[in-house]
N, C-alpha and C positions, 0 to 999 in steps of 0.2 A: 447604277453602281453606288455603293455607299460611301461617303465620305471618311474621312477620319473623323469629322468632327460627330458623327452618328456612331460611332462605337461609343461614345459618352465619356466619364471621368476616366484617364490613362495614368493619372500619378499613382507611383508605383505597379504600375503591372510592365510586364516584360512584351515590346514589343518586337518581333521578327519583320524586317524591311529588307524588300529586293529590291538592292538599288542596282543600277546600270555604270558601275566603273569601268568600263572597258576601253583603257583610252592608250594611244599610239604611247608605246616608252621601251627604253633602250638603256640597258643597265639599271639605274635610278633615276635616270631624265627623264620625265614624264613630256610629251611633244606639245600636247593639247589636253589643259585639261576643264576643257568644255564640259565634260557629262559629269566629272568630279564635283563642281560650280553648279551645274545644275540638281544636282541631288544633295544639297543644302537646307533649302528651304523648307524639305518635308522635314530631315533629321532635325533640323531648330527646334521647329515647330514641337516636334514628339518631345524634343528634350526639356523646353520650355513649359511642358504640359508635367511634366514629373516622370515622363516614362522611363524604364531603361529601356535603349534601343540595341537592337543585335540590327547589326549590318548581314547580308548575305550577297556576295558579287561574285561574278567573274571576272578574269581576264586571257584572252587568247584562246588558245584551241591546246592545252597540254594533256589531252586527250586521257581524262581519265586515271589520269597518274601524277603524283608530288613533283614537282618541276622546277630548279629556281629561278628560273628564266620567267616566271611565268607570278611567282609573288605579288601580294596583293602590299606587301609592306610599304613599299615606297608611295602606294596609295594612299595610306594608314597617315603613312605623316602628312601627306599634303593636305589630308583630309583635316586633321587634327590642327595644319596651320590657317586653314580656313573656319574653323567652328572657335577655336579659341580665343579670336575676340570679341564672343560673344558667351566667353566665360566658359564652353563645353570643352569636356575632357573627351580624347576618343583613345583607344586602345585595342589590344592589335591580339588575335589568338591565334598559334602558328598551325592549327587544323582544322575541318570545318565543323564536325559534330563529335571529335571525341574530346580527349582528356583537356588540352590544353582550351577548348573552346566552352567544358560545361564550369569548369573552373572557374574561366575568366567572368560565363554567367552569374558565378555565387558571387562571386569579389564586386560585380555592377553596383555602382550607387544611382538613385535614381537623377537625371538629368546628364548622365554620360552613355557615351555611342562607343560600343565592340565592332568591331568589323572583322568577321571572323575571314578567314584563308581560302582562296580560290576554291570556289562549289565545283568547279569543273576537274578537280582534282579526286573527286569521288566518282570513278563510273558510272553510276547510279544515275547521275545527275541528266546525262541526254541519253538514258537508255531506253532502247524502246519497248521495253519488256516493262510493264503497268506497275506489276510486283516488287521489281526492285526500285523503281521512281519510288513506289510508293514507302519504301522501305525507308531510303536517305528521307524522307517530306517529312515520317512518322519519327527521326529521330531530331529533324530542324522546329516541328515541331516543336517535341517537347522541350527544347530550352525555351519557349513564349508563352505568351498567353493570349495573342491577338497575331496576326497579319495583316501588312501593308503593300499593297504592290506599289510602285512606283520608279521599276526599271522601265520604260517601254521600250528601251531599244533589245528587249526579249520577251514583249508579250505576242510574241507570233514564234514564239520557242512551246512546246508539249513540255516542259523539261519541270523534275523535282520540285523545282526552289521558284518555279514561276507558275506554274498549273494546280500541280498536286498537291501542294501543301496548302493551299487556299481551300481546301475542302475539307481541311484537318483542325484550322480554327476560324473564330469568329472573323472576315475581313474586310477590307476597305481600299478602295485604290490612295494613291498618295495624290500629291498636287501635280506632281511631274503629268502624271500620265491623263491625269483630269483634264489639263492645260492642254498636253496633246491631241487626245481624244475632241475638243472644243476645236482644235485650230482645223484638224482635216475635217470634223463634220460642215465645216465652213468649205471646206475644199469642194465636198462631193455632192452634198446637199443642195445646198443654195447659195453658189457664189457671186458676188457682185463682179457687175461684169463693164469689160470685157477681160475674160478669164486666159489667161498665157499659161502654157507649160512649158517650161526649158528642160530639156532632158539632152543629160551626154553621157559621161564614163564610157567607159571600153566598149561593151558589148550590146546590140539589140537584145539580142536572147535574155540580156538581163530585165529587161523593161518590156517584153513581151505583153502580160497581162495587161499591166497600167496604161498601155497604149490604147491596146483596146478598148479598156474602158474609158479613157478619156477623149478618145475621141467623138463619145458620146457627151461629153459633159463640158470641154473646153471651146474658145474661141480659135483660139492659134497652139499650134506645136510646134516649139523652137528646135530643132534640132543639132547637135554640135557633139564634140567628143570622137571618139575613136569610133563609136556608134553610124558615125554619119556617112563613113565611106562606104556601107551595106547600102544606104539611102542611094547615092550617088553612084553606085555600081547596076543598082535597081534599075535608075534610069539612063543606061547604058553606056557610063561617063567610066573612062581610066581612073585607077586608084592607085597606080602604082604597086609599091611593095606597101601600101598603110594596110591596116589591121581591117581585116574581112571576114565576115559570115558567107562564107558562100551558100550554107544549108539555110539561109535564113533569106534568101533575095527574092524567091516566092511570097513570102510573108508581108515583107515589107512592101512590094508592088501591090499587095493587097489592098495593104494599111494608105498606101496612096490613093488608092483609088477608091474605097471608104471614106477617104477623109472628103476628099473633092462629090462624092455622092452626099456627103453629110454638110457640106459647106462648110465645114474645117478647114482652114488653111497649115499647112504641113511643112514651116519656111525653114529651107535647108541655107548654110553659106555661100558666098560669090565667090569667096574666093577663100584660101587652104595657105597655111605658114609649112611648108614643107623641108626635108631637110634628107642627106645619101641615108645617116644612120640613126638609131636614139643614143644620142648622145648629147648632154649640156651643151659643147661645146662644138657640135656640128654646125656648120655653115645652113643658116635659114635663109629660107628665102619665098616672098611668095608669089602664089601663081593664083590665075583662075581658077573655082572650082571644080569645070569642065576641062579642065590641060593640065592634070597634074603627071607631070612626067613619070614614066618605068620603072626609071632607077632609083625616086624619093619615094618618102610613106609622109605621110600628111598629119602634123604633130600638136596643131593648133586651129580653130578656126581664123581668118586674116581679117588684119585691122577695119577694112569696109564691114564687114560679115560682124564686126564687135562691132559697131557703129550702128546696125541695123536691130541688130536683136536689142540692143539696148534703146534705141527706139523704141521697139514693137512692147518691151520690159516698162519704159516711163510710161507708158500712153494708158496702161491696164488697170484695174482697178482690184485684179486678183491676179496675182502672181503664184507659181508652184515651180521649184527649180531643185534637178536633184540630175546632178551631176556636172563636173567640169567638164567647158568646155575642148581645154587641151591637158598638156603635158604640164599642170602649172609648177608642179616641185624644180623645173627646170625655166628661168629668169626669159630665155628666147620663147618659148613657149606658154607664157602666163596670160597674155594679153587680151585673149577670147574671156580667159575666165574673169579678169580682173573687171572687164567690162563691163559682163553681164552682172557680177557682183556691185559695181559703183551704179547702174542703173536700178537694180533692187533697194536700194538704200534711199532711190528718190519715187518710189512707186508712192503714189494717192489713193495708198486704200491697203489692203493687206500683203504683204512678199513672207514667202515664207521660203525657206533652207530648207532643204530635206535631206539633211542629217549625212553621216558619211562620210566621203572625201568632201562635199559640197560645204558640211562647213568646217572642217579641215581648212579647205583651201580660202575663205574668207577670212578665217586668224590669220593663217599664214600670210594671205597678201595686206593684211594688217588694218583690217575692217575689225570693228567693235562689236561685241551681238547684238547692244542695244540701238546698233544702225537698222537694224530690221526688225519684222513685224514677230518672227519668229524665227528660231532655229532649230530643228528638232531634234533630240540625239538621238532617231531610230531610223537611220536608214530605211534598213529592209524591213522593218515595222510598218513604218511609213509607206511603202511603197505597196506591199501587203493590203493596208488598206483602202488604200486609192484601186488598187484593183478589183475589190467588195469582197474581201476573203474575209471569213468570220479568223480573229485573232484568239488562239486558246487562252491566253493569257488574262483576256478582256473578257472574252465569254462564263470565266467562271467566274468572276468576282459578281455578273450579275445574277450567282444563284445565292440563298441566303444556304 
């Protein structure tokens, strides 16, 4: 993949950057803004070189239609309060490729950043009709004269503004995704070992692939989250009312029994924070793993069960963690994840986030990102390529 710094002299030419704004906010509160912060350093960079930059982002799912719920504005200024003390001006177009965005491109002086209006706001954008992708790409396009990838939490998107328009001018990945691209080839390739994966959130079905393939590639599989009552229902233990796959318990007995033919170890918790209903303020309480009563659903991994994985988290020397281990937005149910998160922070070697709720949930319980080795902000990117899916995003930036 080419660099930015291989396209050559950028002062003055207009460059088009997909960056990854897609961050939790609520009115004009923006929750985290992680991927905002990290989609910095490319824009500096262009702006510092002379270029004008065209921003091109998402946010949410407003399916193809003008939204205000879904405004990229209040990103605009937080963007603008982060580049500005470093003298950048950023400025805001309220459409993505008509009037108010070719406009704002003539008015660009070089060394300021546009951030045009929600791409997802143009059908075009995840269509999977080639012609009209190509149709929004041929108009994003023409307001540049170069492309820069450097969302990666959409290079495993087919979409306009992240595939297609890279075949429409000269490009280059940004630093973001360079940096990314580096930290999981470290994952998958050749990790120093001994290599740990912590995997929770909700559902098995979601981490299906990754499993498989790591179980080819890792030392230990941490298991935790809502995910883990399939595990423990596998091996013929009560769940209660907690959150089950039942179509998935074939699967997972599989995956258990792979792992122990592969000498993977597959370490589930002792014991479960359980509670009658989900509610903050339900009465918790915990039990063994194997006795989780009827009428609970199991909302946390229990404080021995944090004790251990964070163990298993210090002793490694490559760490990969994508998913909380409970209900951490809820103060009785944080404890598994806080755990596993303050044991990452002492890993002797590399701990990486894998983007998400996962590092959601490390701001939130009030961890620094520069406590760890990395944080990624592509989830589902992230996890895409720890399974070996080619990502379209990344595949065509290595065509010239």
């Amino acid at each position: 993949m080419k660099t930015i710094e291989d396209l050559g002299d950028l002062a003055g030419l207009r460059v088009l950057v997909r960056s990854d704004l897609n961050v939790p906010i609520k009115g004009e509160t923006i929750g985290d803004d992680g991927r905002i912060r990290a989609s910095v350093p490319t824009l500096l960079t262009l702006a510092k070189a002379g270029a004008k930059v065209i921003v091109t982002a998402h946010l949410g799912r407003p399916k193809g239609t003008p939204n205000p719920e879904f405004t990229l504005a209040p990103v605009a200024k937080r963007l603008g309060e982060l580049l500005e003390a470093d003298g950048v001006r950023v400025r805001f177009a309220s459409d993505v490729t008509g009037e108010s965005a070719q406009e704002a491109v003539q008015e660009l002086d070089e060394g300021e950043v546009l951030l045009l209006e929600n791409v997802r706001y143009d059908p075009r954008e995840e269509s999977k009709d080639e012609t009209q992708r190509a149709a929004l790409a041929d108009e994003l396009a023409a307001l540049a004269d170069v492309f820069v990838s450097d969302g990666f939490g959409v290079v495993h998107r087919k979409q306009a503004s992240v595939y297609d328009v890279a075949s429409k001018l000269p490009h280059a990945a940004g630093g973001l995704v360079l940096a990314e691209v580096e930290v999981l080839k470290k994952l998958t390739e050749s990790p120093e070992r001994p290599y740990v994966v912590v995997l929770g959130g909700a559902k098995v079905s979601d981490k299906l692939a990754v499993i498989d393939n790591l179980l080819a590639k890792a030392d230990k599989l941490l298991i935790g989250g809502g995910m883990v009552f399939t595990f423990l229902k596998a091996q013929g233990h009560e769940v209660g009312k907690s959150l089950l796959e039942e179509d998935q318990l074939e699967t997972v007995k599989g995956y258990l029994e792979t792992a122990k033919a592969k000498g993977v170890e597959i370490v589930l918790p002792t014991d479960i924070v359980v509670a009658p209903e989900f509610k903050a303020d339900a009465p918790a309480t915990v039990v063994a793993a194997d006795a989780i009563p009827a009428d609970q659903l199991g909302l946390d991994i229990g404080p021995e069960s944090g004790k251990a994985f964070a163990a298993e988290v210090a002793a490694a020397k490559t760490v990969f963690w994508n998913g909380p281990m409970g209900v951490f937005e809820m103060e009785a149910f944080a404890g598994g994840t806080k755990a596993v998160a303050q044991a990452l922070t002492e890993v002797d070697g590399l701990s990486v986030v894998g983007g998400g709720d996962s590092a959601a949930a490390v701001r939130q319980l009030g961890f620094a990102d520069d406590q760890f080795g990395h944080i990624s902000t592509g989830g589902g990117a992230s996890l895409e390529y720890l399974e070996g899916k080619e990502l379209p995003g990344l595949a065509v930036l290595e065509e010239d």
